[in-house]
C-alpha positions, 0 to 999 in steps of 0.5 A: 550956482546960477540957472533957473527954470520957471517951474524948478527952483534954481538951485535944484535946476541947477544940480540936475539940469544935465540929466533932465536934459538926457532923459527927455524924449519924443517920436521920430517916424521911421519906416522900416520895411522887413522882408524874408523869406524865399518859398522852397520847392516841394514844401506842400504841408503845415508844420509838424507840432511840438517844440521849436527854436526861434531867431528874431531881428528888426527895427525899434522905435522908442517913444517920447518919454517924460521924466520926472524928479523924486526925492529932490526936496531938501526943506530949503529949495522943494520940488514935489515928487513928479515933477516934469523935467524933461522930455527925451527922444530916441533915435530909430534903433534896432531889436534882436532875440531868441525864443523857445516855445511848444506849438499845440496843433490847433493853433496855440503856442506859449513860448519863452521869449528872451530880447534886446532893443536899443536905442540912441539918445536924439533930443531933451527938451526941458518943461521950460522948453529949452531944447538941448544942443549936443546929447549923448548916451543910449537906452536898453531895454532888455526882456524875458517874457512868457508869450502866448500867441494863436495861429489862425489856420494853423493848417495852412501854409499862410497863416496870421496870428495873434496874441500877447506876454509879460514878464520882466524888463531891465531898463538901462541908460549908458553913458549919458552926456548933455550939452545945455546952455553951453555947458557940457556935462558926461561922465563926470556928473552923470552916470549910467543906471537901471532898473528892473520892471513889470513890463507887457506886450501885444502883437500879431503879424503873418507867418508862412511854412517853408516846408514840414520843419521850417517856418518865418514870418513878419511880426509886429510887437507893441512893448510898454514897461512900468515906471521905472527908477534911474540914479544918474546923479553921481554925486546925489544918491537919494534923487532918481528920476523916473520914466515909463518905457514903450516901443513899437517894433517891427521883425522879421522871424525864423522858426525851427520845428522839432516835431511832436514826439512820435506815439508809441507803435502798438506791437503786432505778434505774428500768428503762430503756424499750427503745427502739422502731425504726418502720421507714420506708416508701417510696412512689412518689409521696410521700415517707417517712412515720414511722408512729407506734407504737401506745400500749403498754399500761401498768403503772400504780397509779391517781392522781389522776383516772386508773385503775389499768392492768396491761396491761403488767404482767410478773412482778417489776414493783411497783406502789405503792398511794399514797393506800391509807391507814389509821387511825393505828396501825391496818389500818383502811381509810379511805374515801378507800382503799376509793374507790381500791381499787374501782378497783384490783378493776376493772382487776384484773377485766380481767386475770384472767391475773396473780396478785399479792402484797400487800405492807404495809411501815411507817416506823422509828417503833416496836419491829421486832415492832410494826411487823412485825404492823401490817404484815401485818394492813394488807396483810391489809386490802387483800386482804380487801377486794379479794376482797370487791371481786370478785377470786379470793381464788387469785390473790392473796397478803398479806405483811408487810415492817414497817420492813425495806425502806425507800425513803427517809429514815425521820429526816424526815417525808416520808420516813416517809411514802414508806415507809408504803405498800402495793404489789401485787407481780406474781409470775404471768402466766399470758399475755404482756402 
């Protein structure tokens, strides 16, 4: 045996020189500059809510770590448990993950996060201050962590956010190899190990909605791990040496928004008809005739080639506006609206006996406040046209129901596209129909 060190007796310094050597580490400074992200045309509102999936990746940065020895006194040559071996620097490396999580629509998001950082061997000073020459090997930090993250303005298209999680880490050293004093030890002597941790992490960073379904961001993460335990001496079981794992690093993330499940539609019945009686009538000399019954005048929104009727309107009755269209995400009247609308203003003329609400309503798609505003100024669109179409701005009122009153499904798109529409509510007659 020959070699010593001033704080580790000679005999010991000798057996475990190679594998204080690997493990110790300091600080490189790095940067590493992440972009992503291009903004697509025609994206204009916060992500729906509910489940997504996620892919991250970027830049890891492992900080120095110490190394110290236990289990390393035998009686004849003692080394106290923690005693400082060595310290070990990395080189910049890289981490990639995958996350699943619920977004809540006030801004919280817990999430299941699944990681992997990893990160080559640089340096090994020893605590006498001897540097190595030649290092080899590499440390994996692999995690599965529960997060909680909070976006603030979550209804914004930009929007930061901050938070934390913890959960567990495995630790790995593979394929150490060290080259002090002009001996060069590698698999022979040392050997890879593990070991599983406690382990926590804090971050924030920006993140921005492509549109109603994708989001991505730049994050930064602070990682730092329990002390964990190594057994990298093939041939000396019963000592390990022990090292606290930590990192900064810095991604780029891309989400995928499923969308909260879509409520229940309240079923609707259609009113029953009341059923007309003609009374049958006898004369002498023929036989009984059924008189038909007149046609009743109609409660009807125009369609296809027939004009809107509100003959037989009564206060409560609905009538929907289908084909009375809009930009997208705007109140925007297109022509093919304003064509129905004239006709909507002309059987209005007729009965200047009703007044009526105009009522927008808008899928799920969207924050609630979103949809809320876009509603009221589409409403607002159809009245203002109306009255510039001839009718008195008295007898009509415009109001906005957003989301809240669905009539179909908001999870497919035929049912989204039922529930974007504008209805003339009655609320007055002055005269029965």
């Amino acid at each position: 045996m020959s070699g010593s060190g001033p704080s580790i007796p000679g005999r010991i310094h000798t057996e475990y020189n190679g594998v204080l050597v690997i493990m110790s580490c300091r600080l490189k400074a790095a940067a590493l500059g992440l972009s992503l992200f291009a903004v697509l045309p025609g994206a204009s509102a916060a992500v729906n809510p509910g489940w997504y999936l996620g892919l991250e990746g970027g830049g890891n940065i492992a900080r120095d770590q110490r190394f110290r020895l236990y289990g390393a006194d035998n009686g004849l040559f003692p080394v106290a448990d923690g005693t400082r071996l060595s310290t070990v620097s990395f080189d910049p490396g890289y981490v990639a993950g995958l996350v699943a999580g619920y977004a809540f629509d006030f801004g919280l998001r817990s999430e299941l996060e699944l990681a992997h950082r990893d990160n080559d061997f640089d340096g090994i000073v020893l605590a006498n201050g001897r540097p190595s020459t030649r290092v080899g090997g590499r440390e994996f930090a692999d995690i599965a962590f529960g997060n909680l993250w909070f976006d603030l303005f979550p209804a914004a298209r930009l929007h930061p956010y901050l938070g934390g999680g913890a959960g567990v880490a495995r630790i790995a050293v593979r394929d150490p190899a060290v080259d002090n004093s002009g001996l060069f030890l590698s698999g022979a002597g040392l050997r890879s190990d593990f070991d599983a941790v406690f382990a926590w992490q804090a971050g924030g960073g920006l993140r921005f909605d492509l549109g109603r379904s994708w989001t991505a961001s730049l994050d930064y993460r602070y990682l730092r791990a329990n002390r964990g335990r190594f057994d990298l001496l093939a041939n000396n079981p019963d000592t390990t040496v022990g090292a606290r794992y930590s990192a900064h690093s810095a991604l780029a993330s891309i989400h995928y928004h499923f969308g909260a499940p879509a409520p229940t539609p309240v079923p609707v019945e259609a009113p029953v008809e009341p059923v007309r009686v003609v009374p049958l009538v006898e004369t002498p000399a023929e036989e009984a005739v059924v008189e038909p019954a007149p046609p009743e005048p109609g409660c009807e929104p125009p369609y296809d080639d027939n004009a809107a009727e509100f003959g037989g309107c009564k206060p409560g009755d609905v009538v929907v506006l289908r084909g009375v269209n809009f930009a997208f995400d705007k109140a925007a009247l297109t022509l093919s609206a304003k064509a129905l609308l004239d006709g909507v203003a002309h059987a209005l003329k007729r009965h200047d006996d009703i007044r009526l609400t105009v009522q927008g309503h808008t899928d799920s798609r969207g924050a609630d406040a979103y949809n809320l505003r876009l509603s009221e100024a589409r409403a607002q669109a159809v009245r203002d046209y109306l009255i510039a179409a001839g009718i008195d701005a008295g007898r009509m009122t415009a109001a906005g129901f957003g989301e809240t009153q669905p009539v179909a499904d908001n999870a497919s798109e035929d049912g989204r596209e039922l529930n974007r529409r504008v209805e003339l509510k009655i609320v007055e007659r002055a005269a029965a129909p």
